[in-house]
C-alpha positions, -999 to 999 in steps of 0.1 A, spaced: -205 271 -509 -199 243 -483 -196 207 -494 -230 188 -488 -228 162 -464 -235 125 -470 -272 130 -450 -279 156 -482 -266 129 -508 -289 102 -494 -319 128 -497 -311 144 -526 -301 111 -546 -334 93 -532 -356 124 -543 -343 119 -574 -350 82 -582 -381 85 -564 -397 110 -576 -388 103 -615 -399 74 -611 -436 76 -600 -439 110 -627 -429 81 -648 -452 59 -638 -479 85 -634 -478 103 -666 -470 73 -689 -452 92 -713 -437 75 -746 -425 97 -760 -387 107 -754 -390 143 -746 -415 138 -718 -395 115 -702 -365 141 -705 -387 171 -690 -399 141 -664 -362 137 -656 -349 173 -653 -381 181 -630 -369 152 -607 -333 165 -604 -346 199 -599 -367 181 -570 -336 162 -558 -315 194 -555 -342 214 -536 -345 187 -512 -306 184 -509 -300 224 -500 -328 225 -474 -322 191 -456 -300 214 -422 -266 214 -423 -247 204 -393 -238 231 -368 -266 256 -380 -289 246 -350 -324 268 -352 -325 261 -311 -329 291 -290 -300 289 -267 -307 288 -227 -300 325 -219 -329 332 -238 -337 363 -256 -332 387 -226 -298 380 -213 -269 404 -218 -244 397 -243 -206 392 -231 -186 424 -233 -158 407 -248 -132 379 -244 -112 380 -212 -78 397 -216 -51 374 -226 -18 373 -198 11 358 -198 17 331 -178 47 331 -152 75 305 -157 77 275 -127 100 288 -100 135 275 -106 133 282 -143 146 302 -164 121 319 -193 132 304 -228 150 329 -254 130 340 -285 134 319 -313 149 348 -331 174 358 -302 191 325 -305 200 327 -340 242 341 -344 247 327 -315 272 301 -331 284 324 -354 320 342 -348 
């Protein structure tokens, strides 16, 4: 599961405070447990909020091909790329290493 972001904090944290308070407010419990089950239902709220406020990255924007266009077959080939005339190609790193060594 992917770290929420600090846009999902903000939400989640404001749903929380928010929304416990005006149950609080609204129900005007006295009693201990009602203002635990008042609590738990507002970080329950806070979470939900949290986990669908989007991500970044996961647009839900159809993209401009549109739905008809073909797919790519595939990433282009990869080649390798001549050295600059008047160079020599480097060794290997593993070609180098007795070398030194008699």
């Amino acid at each position: 599961m992917p770290r929420p972001t600090a846009t999902q904090l903000v939400y989640g944290s404001a749903t929380v405070f928010l929304s416990t308070l005006a149950m609080l407010l609204l129900s005007q419990t006295q009693t201990g447990i009602g203002a635990a089950v008042i609590a738990l239902a507002g970080l329950g709220l806070g979470l939900l909020v949290a986990m669908t406020v989007p991500m970044p990255g996961m647009s839900r924007v159809v993209r401009r091909g549109g739905a008809g266009a073909p797919a790519p077959e595939g990433a282009a080939p990869l080649r390798a790329v001549p050295p600059p005339a008047g160079q020599r190609p480097r060794p290997r790193a593993g070609a180098r290493v007795g070398e030194h060594t008699r």
